[in-house]
Residue, then its C-alpha position, 0 to 999 in steps of 0.5 A: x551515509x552515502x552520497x548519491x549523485x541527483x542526476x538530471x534533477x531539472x527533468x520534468x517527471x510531471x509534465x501537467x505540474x512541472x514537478x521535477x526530479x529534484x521535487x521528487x527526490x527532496x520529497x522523499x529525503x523529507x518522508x523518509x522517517x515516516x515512510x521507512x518503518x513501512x518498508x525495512x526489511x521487505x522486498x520491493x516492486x518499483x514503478x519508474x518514469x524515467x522520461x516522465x509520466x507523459x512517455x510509458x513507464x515500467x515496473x522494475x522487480x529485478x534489481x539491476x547490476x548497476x545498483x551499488x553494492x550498499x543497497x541491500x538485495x535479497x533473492x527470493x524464489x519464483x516459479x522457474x527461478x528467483x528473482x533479486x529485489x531491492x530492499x530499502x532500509x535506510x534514507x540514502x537507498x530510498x533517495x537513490x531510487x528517487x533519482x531512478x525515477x522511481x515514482x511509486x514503491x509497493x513492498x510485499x506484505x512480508x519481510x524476508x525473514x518470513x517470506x511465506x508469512x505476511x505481517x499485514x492483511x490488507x482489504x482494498x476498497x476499490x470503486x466501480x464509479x465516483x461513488x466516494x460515500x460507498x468506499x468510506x462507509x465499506x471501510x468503517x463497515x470493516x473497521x467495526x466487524x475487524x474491532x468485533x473480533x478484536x482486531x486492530x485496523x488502519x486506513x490509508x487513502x490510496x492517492x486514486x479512488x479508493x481505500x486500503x484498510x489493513x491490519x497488523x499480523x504478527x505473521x504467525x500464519x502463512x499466506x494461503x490462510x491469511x487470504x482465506x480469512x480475508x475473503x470470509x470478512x470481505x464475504x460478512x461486508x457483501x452479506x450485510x449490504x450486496x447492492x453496494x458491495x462485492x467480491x466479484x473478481x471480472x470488472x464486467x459482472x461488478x456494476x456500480x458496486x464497490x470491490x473489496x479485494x482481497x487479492x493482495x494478500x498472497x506470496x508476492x502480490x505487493x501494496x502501494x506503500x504509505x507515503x508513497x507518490x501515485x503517477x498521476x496528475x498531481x503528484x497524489x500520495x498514498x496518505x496513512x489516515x486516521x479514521x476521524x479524517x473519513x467523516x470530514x467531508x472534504x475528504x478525497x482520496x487523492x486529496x493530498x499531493x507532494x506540494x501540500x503533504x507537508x502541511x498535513x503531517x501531524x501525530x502519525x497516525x500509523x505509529x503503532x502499527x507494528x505494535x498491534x501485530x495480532x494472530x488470526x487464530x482466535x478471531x478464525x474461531x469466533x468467526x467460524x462459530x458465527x457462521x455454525x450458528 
């Protein structure tokens, strides 16, 4: 155990809902057994506040020289150079970065002991307009191709506008092959109904369509973590779902905040999630004499 001093735990990071620091911190001391086992062991991008979301706020990649040496960094190569990530292992660490005004975590889609290999796959679901219905019915489209091929899926709300459906790999295959696979399922959903979906990458071209990213999945791209905060008005929260909870028609992605999420914990719906890790080689196969035939 370490001690971590909250300082200024009074400060007001959002202005809109007078939501403290110290609601902040308090908020993911409470989370930290769900929200860990999604980022043990992986490197981290950090969204602060430090003034408040009413003054600009930054992303930090870098850990700083400050940090005390129980928080675990890892050094990972970059194009020029490397680069010294946190790593958040444990609740004290989490609690710190709270206190730095850390807002949002977004981990990689790898650990660190296989950086060039992702443990996940992740398809974000982002709307052009309001259009909820579209988003939903994107990802039960991709929940039903993904269990076609015998692979398991989890939902998650956003805590914006839109959906990540993501599935656990057992991280077998590296980045590059894991993204090409990703965009031959996104390509089925686009096939199946263009006027609602699409893979178009400029803003512009995509009308009131549904984008189905599969960007994220590449060395260092990261993904807002479940449980995570969201720096909007609110407080929302990036909510691991289960998929029965899409049909309810109060559904909203933003829907749960740090002042009601305690009231909407129940079974953790992603407790498997490790579990089910899956290689990709034999739905590759399947997929590929689909698209022979």
């Amino acid at each position: 155990m370490h001690d971590v001093t909250i300082t200024r735990p009074t400060k007001v990071l959002f202005p809109k809902d007078g939501i403290t620091k110290a609601e902040l911190v308090d908020y993911y001391r409470r989370i930290a057994p769900r929200m860990l086992p999604h980022l043990r062991g992986r490197p981290l991008a950090l969204q602060r506040f430090p003034d408040g979301l009413d003054k600009p706020g930054f992303f930090q990649k870098s850990a700083g020289p400050y940090y005390p040496t129980w928080i675990r960094k890892v050094t990972v190569p970059k194009a020029g150079g490397t680069v010294k990530h946190v790593v958040c292992n444990d609740a004290d660490t989490l609690v710190y970065l709270a206190n730095q005004a850390c807002i949002t975590i977004h981990p990689w889609l790898s650990c660190v002991e296989h950086l060039h290999n992702p443990d996940e796959m992740i398809f974000d679901l982002d709307p052009s307009t309001q259009n909820l219905a579209a988003v939903i019915d994107g990802a039960h489209m991709l929940h039903d191709v993904l269990e076609n091929l015998d692979l398991p899926s989890y939902v998650k709300a956003t805590g914006s506008r839109g959906l990540h459906v993501v599935v656990p790999l057992d991280a077998s295959q590296d980045f590059d092959s894991v993204r090409e696979f990703a965009r031959t399922i996104a390509s089925l959903l686009v096939e199946r109904d263009p006027a609602r979906f699409t893979q178009e990458a400029y803003k512009a071209k995509r009308g009131d369509r549904v984008f189905i990213d599969t960007n994220r999945n590449a060395y260092a791209q990261t993904a807002v973590a479940p449980y995570s905060i969201r720096p909007q008005d609110g407080a929302p929260i990036a909510m691991p779902l289960a998929w029965s909870e899409l049909r309810k028609r109060s559904f909203r992605p933003d829907a749960v905040t740090i002042r009601n999420v305690f009231d909407h914990l129940s079974a953790d719906p992603w407790k498997d999630f490790r579990r089910r890790a899956v290689t990709l080689e034999r739905a590759r196969r399947r997929v590929e004499k689909h698209h022979a035939a």
